[in-house]
C-alpha positions as CSV (number, residue, x, y, z in Angstrom):
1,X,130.9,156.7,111.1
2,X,128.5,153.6,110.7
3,X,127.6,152.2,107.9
4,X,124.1,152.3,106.9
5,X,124.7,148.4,105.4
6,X,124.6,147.5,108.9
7,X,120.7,147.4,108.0
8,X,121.7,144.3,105.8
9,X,120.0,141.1,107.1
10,X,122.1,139.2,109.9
11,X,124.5,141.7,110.4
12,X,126.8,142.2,113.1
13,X,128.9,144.8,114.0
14,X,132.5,145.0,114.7
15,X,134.3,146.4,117.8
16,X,136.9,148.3,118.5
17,X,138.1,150.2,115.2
18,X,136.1,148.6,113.2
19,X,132.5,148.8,115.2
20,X,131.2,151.2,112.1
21,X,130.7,148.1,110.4
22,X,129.4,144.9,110.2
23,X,132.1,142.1,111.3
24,X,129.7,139.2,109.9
25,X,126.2,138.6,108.3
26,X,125.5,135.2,110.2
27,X,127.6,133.2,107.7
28,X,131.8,133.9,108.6
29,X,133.2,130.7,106.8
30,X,130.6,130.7,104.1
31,X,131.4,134.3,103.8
32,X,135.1,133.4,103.3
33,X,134.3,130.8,100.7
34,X,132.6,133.6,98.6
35,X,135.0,135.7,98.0
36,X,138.1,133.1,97.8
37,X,135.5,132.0,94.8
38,X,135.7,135.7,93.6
39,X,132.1,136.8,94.6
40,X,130.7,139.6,97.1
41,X,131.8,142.4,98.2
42,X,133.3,143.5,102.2
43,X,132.1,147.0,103.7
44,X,135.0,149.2,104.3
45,X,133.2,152.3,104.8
46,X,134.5,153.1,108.4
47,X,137.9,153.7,106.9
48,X,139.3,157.3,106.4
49,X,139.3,158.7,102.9
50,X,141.7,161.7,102.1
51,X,142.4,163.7,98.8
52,X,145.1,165.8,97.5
53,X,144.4,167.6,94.6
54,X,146.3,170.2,92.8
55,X,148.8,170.5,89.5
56,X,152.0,169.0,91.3
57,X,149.9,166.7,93.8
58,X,151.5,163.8,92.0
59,X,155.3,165.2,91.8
60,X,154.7,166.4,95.2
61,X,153.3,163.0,96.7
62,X,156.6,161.6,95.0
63,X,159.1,163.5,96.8
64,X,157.6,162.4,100.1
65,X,156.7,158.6,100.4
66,X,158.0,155.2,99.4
67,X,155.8,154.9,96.0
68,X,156.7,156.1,93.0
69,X,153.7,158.7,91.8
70,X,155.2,160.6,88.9
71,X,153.3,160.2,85.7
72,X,150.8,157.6,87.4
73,X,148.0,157.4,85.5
74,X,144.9,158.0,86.1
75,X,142.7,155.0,87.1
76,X,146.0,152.9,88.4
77,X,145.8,152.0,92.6
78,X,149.4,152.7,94.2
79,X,149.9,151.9,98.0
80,X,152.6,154.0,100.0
81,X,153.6,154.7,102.7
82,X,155.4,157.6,105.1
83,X,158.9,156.9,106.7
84,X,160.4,158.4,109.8
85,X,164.0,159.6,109.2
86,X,164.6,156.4,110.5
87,X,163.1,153.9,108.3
88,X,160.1,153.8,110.9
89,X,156.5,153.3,109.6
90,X,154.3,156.2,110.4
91,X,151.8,156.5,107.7
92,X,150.6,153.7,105.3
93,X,147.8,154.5,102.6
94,X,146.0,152.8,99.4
95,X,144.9,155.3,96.4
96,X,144.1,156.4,93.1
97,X,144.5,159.0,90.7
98,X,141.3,160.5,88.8
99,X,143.8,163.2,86.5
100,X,142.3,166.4,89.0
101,X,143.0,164.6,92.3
102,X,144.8,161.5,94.1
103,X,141.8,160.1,96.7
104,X,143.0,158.0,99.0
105,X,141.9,155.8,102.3
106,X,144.1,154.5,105.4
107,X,143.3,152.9,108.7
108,X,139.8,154.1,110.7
109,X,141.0,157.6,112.4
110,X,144.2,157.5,110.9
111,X,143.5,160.4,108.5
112,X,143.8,163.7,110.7
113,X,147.2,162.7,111.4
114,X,148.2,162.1,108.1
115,X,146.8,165.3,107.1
116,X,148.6,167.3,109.3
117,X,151.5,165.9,108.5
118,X,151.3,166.7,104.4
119,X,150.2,170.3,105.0
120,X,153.4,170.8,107.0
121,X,155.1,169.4,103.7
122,X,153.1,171.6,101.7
123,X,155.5,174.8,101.9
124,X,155.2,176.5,98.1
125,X,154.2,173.6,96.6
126,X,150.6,173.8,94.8
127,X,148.8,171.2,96.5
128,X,145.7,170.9,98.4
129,X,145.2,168.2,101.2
130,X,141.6,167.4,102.6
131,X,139.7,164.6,104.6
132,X,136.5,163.7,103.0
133,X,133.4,162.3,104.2
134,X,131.3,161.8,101.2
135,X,133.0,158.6,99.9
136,X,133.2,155.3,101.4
137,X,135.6,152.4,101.0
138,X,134.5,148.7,99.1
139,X,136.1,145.8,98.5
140,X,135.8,143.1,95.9
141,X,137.4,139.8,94.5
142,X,138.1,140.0,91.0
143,X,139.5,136.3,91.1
144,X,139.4,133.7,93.3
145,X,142.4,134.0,95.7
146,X,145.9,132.9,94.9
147,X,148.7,131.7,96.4
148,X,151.8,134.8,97.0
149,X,154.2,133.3,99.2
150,X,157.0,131.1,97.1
151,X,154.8,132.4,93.8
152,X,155.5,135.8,92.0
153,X,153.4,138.3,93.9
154,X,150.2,138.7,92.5
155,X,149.1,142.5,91.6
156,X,146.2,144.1,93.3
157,X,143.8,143.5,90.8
158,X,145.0,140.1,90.8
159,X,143.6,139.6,94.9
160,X,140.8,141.8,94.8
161,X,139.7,145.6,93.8
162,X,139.1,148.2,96.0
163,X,135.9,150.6,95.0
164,X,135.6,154.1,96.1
165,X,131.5,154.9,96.0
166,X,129.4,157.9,97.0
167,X,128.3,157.4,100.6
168,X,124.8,158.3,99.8
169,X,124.8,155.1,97.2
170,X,126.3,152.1,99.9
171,X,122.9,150.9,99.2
172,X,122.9,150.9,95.4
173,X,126.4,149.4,95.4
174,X,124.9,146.4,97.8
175,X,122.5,145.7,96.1
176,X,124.3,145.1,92.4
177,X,127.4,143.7,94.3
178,X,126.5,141.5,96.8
179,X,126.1,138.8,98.5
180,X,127.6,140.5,101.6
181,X,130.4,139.9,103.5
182,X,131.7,140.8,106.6
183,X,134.9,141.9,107.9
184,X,135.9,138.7,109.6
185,X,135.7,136.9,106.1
186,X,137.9,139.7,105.0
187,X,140.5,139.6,107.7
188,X,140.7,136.0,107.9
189,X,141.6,136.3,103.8
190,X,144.4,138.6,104.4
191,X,145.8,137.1,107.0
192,X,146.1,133.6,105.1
193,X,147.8,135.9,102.3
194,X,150.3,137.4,104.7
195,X,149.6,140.8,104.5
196,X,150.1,143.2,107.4
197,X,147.7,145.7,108.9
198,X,148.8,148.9,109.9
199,X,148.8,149.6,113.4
200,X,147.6,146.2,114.0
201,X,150.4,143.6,112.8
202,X,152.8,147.3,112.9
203,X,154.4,149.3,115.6
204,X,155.8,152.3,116.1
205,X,159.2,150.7,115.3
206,X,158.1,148.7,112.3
207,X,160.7,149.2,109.5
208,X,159.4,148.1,105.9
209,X,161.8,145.2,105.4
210,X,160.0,144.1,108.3
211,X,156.7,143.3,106.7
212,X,157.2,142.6,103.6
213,X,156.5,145.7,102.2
214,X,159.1,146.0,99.2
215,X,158.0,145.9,95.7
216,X,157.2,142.4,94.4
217,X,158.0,141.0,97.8
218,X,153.8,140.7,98.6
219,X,150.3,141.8,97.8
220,X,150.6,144.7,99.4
221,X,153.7,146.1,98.0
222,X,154.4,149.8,99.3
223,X,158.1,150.9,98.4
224,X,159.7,151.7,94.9
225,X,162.7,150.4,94.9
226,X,164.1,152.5,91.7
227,X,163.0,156.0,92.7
228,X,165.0,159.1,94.2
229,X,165.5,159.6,97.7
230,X,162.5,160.7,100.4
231,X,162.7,160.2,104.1
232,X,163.8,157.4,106.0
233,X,165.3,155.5,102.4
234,X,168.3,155.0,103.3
235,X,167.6,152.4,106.4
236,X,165.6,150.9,103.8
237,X,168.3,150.7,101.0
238,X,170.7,149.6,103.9
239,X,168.3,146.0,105.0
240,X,167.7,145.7,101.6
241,X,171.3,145.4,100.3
242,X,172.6,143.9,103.4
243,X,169.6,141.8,105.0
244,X,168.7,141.1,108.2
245,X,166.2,143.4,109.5
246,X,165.5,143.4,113.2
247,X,162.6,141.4,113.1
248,X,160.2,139.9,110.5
249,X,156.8,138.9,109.4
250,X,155.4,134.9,110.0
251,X,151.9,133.5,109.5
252,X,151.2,131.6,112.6
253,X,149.3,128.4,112.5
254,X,147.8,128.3,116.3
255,X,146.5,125.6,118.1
256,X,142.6,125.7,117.4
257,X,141.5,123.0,121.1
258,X,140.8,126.6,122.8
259,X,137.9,128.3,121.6
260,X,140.0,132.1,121.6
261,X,142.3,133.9,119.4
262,X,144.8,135.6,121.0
263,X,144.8,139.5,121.9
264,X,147.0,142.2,118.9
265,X,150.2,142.4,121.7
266,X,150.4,139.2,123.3
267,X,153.9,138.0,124.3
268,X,155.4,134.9,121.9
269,X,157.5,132.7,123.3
270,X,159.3,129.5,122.3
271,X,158.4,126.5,124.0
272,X,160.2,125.8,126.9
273,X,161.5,129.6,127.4
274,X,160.3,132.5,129.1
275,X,161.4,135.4,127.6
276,X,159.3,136.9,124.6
277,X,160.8,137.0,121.2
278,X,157.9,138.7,119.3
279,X,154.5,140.0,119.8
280,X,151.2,138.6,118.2
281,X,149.4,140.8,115.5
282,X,146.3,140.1,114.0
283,X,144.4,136.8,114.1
284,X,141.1,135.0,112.7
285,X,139.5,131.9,111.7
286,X,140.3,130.6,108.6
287,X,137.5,128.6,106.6
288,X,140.7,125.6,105.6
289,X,143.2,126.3,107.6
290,X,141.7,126.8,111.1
291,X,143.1,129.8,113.9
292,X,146.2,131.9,112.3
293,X,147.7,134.8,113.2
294,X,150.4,137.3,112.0
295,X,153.5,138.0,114.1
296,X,156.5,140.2,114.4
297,X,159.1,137.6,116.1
298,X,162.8,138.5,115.9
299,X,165.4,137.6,113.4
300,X,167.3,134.9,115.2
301,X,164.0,133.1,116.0
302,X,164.5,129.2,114.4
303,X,161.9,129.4,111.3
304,X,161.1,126.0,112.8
305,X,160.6,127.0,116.5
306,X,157.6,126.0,118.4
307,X,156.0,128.3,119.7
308,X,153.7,129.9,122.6
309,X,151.4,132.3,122.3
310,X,149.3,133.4,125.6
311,X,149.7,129.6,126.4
312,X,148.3,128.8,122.9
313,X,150.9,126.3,121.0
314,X,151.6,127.8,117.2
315,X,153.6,126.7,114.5
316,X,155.4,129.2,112.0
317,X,155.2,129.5,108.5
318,X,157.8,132.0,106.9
319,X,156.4,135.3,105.2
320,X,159.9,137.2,105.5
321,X,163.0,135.5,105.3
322,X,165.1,136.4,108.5
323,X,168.4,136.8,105.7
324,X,166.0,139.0,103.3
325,X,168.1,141.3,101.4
326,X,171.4,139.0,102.1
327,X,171.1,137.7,98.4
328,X,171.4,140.9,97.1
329,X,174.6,141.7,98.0
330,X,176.6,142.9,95.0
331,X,179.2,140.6,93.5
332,X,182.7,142.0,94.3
C-alpha cells in the first residue's frame, strides 16, 4: 500500500519491502539529527496492522507468545513474539490494548501469516482475529536518543512512540507532527541502538537469546521472563540459565572508503580466513558514526576479531555477550 505522504516535498521512495514509503525527503543525515534531538515523525504506514478483539483476547494472546498480556492495561505498548516448538522465531509484533481490542502491526506482508496462524489457535476460545487496512503505522521521538548498551535498557517510551492513526488522516498527522523523516533516518537510528529487524537481522533459525530479545536485555524487549509456559519456552529457559546461544547479535562498524553497504545475507569472515562465521543483517549510514551494520556471527567468534564483510573491513562492537545467560547460573 503507498503512502499518500509520498506527496511530501523531496520524497523518495524506498525499495524492496519498504517501496510504500518514502526512504528520505532529500535530507538523510539532517533527518537523523531530528529525531536523535527528539523531533519529527518517520512514515510507517506500509507495515501490516492486525487486531484481535474479543473478552479473553488478552488471556488468550497470553497463553500463546513470549509477552505477558494478562491484565495489560489499556493504553500500555507490549512487543511479542511467536516461538516454534523449538525456540525458533516465527512471528514478532508491537501492540496495544484499547479495553475492546489489542491492534497490533508487524513487518510489511507479514500479517496473513500471522493471522492464520492465531485462527488455528483459536479452537473455543472467544476471540476474533482480523487484518486491517484503515490504520497506519507512525513513529515519533519522545526524547532525544539514549545510550542502551552497558546502560539499563531504556523503555519504549523512553526511544520513541509508536502512533496508530486513521489512514484517511496521514495528512493531518503530517502536518501537526512533522518535520518528516524518512526511513533511512529511522533505520540508521535503530541500528546504532542495536535492535534487530525481523526477517532482516533474523532467520528462520533465530532463537531469542540470539538477539537480544529478553526482557530488560534491549529496546526492543519481547519475552517475559516470569510467566507460564507457551511454545518453544523451554529452549529459551535453557540459553537463559545456561548461556551460550548458537550465535549472537554485534553492531558492526564497517569500513566507510567504499561508497556501498553491504547486501541483508552477505558472508562474514575474519580476516585472513575463508570460511564464513555469520551473515550480515541490516546496514545504513549513520550521521556520527559512519557505515554500520547488524550481524548474526557465531558464539566462538573473538569479540575483538577483525572482520570481512563482502571484502568490506568491519570492526565489532558487542550487543549480546557470547556467555549470555552463563551468569545466571544458580549457586549450588
Amino acid at each position: 500500500m503507498t503512502s499518500p505522504l509520498l506527496n511530501l516535498p523531496g520524497a523518495v521512495a524506498g525499495d524492496g519491502a519498504d517501496a510504500g514509503v518514502a526512504a528520505h525527503y532529500g535530507s538523510l543525515y539532517g533527518e537523523q539529527r531530528a529525531l536523535a534531538a527528539g523531533e519529527g515523525f518517520v512514515d510507517l504506514s506500509h507495515r501490516d496492522v492486525l487486531r484481535v478483539s474479543g473478552p479473553e483476547r488478552l488471556g488468550w494472546l497470553h497463553s500463546l507468545t513470549t509477552q505477558y498480556f494478562e491484565g495489560l492495561a489499556p493504553g500500555t505498548w507490549v512487543n511479542a513474539l511467536v516461538l516454534s516448538p523449538q525456540g525458533h522465531i516465527e512471528h514478532a509484533f508491537s501492540g496495544v490494548d484499547d479495553g475492546e481490542a489489542f491492534t497490533a502491526h508487524t513487518e510489511p506482508g507479514r500479517a496473513a501469516a500471522l493471522v492464520q496462524f492465531l485462527e488455528r489457535m483459536k479452537f473455543m476460545t472467544r476471540v476474533e482475529i482480523a487484518e486491517v487496512d484503515d490504520v497506519a503505522v507512525m513513529w515519533r521521538p519522545t526524547s532525544p536518543v539514549v545510550e542502551v548498551r552497558g546502560a539499563p535498557a531504556p523503555s519504549l517510551e523512553t526511544i520513541g512512540r509508536y502512533d496508530l492513526v486513521p489512514r484517511d488522516q496521514l495528512q493531518q498527522y503530517a502536518d501537526a507532527a512533522g518535520p518528516a523523516a524518512g526511513l533511512w533516518a529511522f533505520e540508521a537510528l535503530r541500528i546504532e541502538r542495536g535492535e534487530p529487524r525481523f526477517g532482516v537481522d533474523t532467520d528462520e533459525r533465530t532463537i531469542p537469546n540470539e538477539v537480544g530479545w529478553l526482557e530488560g536485555e534491549s529496546s526492543w524487549a519481547a519475552v517475559h521472563l516470569d510467566k507460564g509456559c507457551y511454545r518453544g519456552q523451554e529452549t529459551v529457559a535453557r540459553v537463559h540459565n545456561l548461556g551460550r546461544p548458537p550465535r549472537r547479535l554485534t553492531l558492526l562498524h564497517l569500513d566507510g572508503s567504499e561508497n556501498r553497504l553491504p547486501a541483508p545475507g552477505e558472508e562474514i569472515t575474519a580476516a585472513g580466513k575463508d570460511r564464513a562465521i555469520g551473515a550480515m543483517g541490516s546496514s545504513a549510514r549513520h550521521h556520527e558514526l559512519g557505515p554500520i551494520g547488524l550481524a548474526l556471527l557465531k558464539r566462538n567468534t573473538p569479540t575483538d576479531a577483525a572482520l570481512l564483510v563482502g571484502g568490506l573491513p568491519a570492526a565489532q562492537e558487542t550487543i549480546v555477550d557470547p556467555d549470555v545467560g552463563i551468569h545466571f547460573r544458580p549457586t549450588r
